[in-house]
C-alpha positions in Angstrom: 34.2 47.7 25.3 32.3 50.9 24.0 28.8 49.6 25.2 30.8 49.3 28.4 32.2 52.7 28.8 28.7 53.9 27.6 26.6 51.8 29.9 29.3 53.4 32.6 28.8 56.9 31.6 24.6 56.6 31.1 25.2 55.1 35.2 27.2 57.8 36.0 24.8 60.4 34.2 21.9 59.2 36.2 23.5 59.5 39.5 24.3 63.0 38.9 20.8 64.2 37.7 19.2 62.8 40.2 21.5 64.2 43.2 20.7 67.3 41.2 17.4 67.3 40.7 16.5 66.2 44.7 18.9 69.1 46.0 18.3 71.5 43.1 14.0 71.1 43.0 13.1 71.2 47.3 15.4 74.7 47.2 13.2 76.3 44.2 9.8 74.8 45.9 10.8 77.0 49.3 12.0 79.8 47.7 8.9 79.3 45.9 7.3 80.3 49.4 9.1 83.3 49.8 9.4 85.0 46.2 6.8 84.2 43.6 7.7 81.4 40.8 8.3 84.0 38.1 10.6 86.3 39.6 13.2 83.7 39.6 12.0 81.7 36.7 15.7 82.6 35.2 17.0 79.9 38.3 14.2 77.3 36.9 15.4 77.6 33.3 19.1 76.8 35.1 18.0 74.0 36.6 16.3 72.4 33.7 19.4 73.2 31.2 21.6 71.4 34.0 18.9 68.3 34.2 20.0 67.9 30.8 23.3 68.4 30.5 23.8 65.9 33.3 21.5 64.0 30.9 24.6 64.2 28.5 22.9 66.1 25.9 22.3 69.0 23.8 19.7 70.8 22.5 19.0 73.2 20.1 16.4 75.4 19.0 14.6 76.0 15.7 12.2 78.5 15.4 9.6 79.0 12.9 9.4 82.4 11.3 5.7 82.4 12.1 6.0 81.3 16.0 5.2 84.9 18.5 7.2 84.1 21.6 4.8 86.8 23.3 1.4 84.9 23.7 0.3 83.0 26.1 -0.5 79.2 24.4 -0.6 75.9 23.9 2.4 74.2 23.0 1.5 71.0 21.7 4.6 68.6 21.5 5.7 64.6 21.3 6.1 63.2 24.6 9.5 61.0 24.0 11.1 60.5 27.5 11.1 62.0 31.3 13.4 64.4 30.2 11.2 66.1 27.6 9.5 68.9 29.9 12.7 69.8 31.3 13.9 70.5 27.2 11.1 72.0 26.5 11.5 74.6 29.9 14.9 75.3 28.9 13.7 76.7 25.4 10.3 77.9 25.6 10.8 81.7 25.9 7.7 83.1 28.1 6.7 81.6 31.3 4.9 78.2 31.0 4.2 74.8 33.0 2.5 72.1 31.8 -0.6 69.3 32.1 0.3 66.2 33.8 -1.9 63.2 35.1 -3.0 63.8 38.3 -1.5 60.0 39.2 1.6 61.8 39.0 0.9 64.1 41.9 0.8 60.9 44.2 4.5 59.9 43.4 6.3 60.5 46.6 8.7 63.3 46.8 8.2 64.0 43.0 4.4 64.7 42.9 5.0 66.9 45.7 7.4 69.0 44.2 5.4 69.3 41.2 1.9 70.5 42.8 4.3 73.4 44.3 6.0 74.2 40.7 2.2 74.9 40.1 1.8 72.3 37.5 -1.9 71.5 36.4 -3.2 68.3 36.9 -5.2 65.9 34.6 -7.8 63.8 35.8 -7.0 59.8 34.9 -10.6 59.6 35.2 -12.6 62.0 33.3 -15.5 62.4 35.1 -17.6 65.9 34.3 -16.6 67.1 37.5 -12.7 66.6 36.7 -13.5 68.0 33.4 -15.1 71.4 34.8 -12.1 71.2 37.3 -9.3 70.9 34.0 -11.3 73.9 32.3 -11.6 76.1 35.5 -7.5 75.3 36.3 -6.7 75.3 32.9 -8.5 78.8 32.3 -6.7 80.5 35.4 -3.7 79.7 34.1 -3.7 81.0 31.0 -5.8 84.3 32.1 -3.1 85.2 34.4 -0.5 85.0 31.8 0.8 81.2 32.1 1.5 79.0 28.9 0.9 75.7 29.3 2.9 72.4 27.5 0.8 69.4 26.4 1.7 66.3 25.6 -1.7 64.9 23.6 -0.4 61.4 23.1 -0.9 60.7 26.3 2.2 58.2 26.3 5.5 58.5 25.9 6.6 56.6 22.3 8.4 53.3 22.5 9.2 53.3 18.5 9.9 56.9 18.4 7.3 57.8 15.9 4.6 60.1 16.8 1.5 58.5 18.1 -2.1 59.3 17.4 -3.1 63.0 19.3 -6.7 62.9 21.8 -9.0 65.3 20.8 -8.8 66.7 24.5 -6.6 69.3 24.6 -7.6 71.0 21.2 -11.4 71.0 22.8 -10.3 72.8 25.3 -8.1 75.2 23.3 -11.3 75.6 21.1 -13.7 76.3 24.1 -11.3 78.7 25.7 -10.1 80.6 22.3 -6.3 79.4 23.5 -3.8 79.7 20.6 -1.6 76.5 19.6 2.1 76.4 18.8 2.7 72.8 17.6 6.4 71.5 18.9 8.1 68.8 17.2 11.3 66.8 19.5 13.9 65.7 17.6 16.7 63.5 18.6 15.0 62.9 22.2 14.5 59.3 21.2 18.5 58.8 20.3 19.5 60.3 23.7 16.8 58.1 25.9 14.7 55.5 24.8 11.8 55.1 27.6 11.7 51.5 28.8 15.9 51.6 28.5 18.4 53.0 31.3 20.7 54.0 28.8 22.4 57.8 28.1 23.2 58.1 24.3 25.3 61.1 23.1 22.9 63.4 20.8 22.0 67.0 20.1 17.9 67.5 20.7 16.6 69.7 18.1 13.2 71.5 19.3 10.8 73.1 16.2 8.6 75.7 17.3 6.7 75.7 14.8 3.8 78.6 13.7 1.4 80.3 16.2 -2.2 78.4 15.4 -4.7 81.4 16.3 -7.9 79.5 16.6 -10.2 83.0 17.3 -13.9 82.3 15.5 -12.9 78.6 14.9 -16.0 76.1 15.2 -16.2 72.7 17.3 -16.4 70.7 14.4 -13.5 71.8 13.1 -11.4 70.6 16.4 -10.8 67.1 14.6 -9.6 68.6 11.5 -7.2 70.8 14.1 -5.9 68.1 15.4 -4.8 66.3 12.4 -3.2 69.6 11.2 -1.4 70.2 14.3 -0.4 66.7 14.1 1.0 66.3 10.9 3.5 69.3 11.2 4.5 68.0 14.7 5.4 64.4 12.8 7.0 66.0 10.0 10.6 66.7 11.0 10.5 63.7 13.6 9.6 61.0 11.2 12.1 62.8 9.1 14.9 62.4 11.5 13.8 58.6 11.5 13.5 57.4 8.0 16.2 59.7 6.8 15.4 58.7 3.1 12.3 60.1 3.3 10.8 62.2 0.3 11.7 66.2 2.0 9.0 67.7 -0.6 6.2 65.2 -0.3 6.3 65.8 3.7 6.5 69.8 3.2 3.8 69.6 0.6 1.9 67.3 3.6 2.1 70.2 6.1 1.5 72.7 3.2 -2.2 70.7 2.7 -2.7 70.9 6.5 -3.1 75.0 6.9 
């Protein structure tokens, strides 16, 4: 009877964020036309906080002592579900979008509507010339002032652990002197498993973790980045997990990695 009135509920969730989402997303794209994106970016962060409370979840944010909510950066987070970009909107405090596959652009309706919220797309094939064309997109948007979310798995977990990071995103960072703030989701993987429909109560915890300056940092030190950035994204998820892991073997892990 409870995975009944559950299964109910998720069906009932998902009609409502979508209704939302296709009303709600066409009105920002036009008034996109008239007013430009940031001057209403406050009716952008509504939107996304209503995606997920029609989602039927919560979310909560942690924020690291060390984390400057002023620059424009990198945040580097697990990809966990469909739902993760609109969490991280509804938190990130300075105006941001976000890399997505350039396959996505083709989804009818969707892909539309997020080539007009001025999302930057990732070539599925990465030809030099799509690589120039990342840099050259990528670089505009940070130099006028736009913070950018990546999702460096690639793929959105199926066990919810944290999957291995490309090196892509941190060359680019490198190349382009673009500062890192490593985001760790917790409790995305409770709410909505990918591959299953279901809605599960939960409260999502978001870690904005320390700002990552990488000014006079060489190329060969991008794998060693990577890793870093990596383990302290892991940390509190795989905590969350395995709750009987050891607390002060993972700090002194993250400790090792700066």
């Amino acid at each position: 009877m409870k995975r009944f009135c559950l299964a109910l509920r998720s069906a009932v969730l998902w009609i409502l964020s979508l209704i939302h989402f296709f009303i709600a997303a066409p009105f920002l794209v036009f008034l996109n036309i008239f007013i430009d994106m940031r001057k209403h970016d406050w009716l952008q962060r509504a939107f996304c906080r209503r995606i997920i409370f029609f989602a039927g979840a919560r979310v909560k944010t942690v924020a690291s002592s060390g984390f400057d909510p002023n620059r424009t950066c990198f945040f580097i987070s697990n990809h966990v579900n469909l739902f993760d970009p609109f969490v991280l909107y509804c938190v990130i405090p300075q105006f941001t979008r976000g890399w997505e596959l350039e396959s996505h652009f083709r989804i009818p309706i969707y892909g539309l509507l997020m080539k007009r919220f001025g999302n930057v797309p990732v070539p599925d094939v990465r030809r030099p010339s799509d690589l120039k064309r990342l840099w050259r997109l990528t670089k505009d948007a940070i130099d006028g002032g736009m913070s950018l979310i990546v999702f460096p798995e690639g793929k959105r977990t199926r066990d919810g652990r944290v999957g291995e990071f490309e090196l892509g995103a941190f060359r680019l960072a490198q190349q382009l002197n673009i500062p890192l703030v490593p985001v760790s989701l917790v409790g995305s993987f409770k709410h909505h498993a990918t591959g299953n429909w279901m809605f599960w109560p939960a409260e999502i915890t978001v870690h904005l973790h320390d700002t990552i300056d990488l000014t006079n940092m060489s190329k060969e030190e991008v794998p060693s980045l990577r890793d870093r950035v990596h383990a302290i994204v892991s940390a509190p998820v795989h905590t969350a997990l395995d709750p009987s892991t050891n607390q002060s073997e993972l700090k002194e892990q993250e400790a090792a990695t700066n």
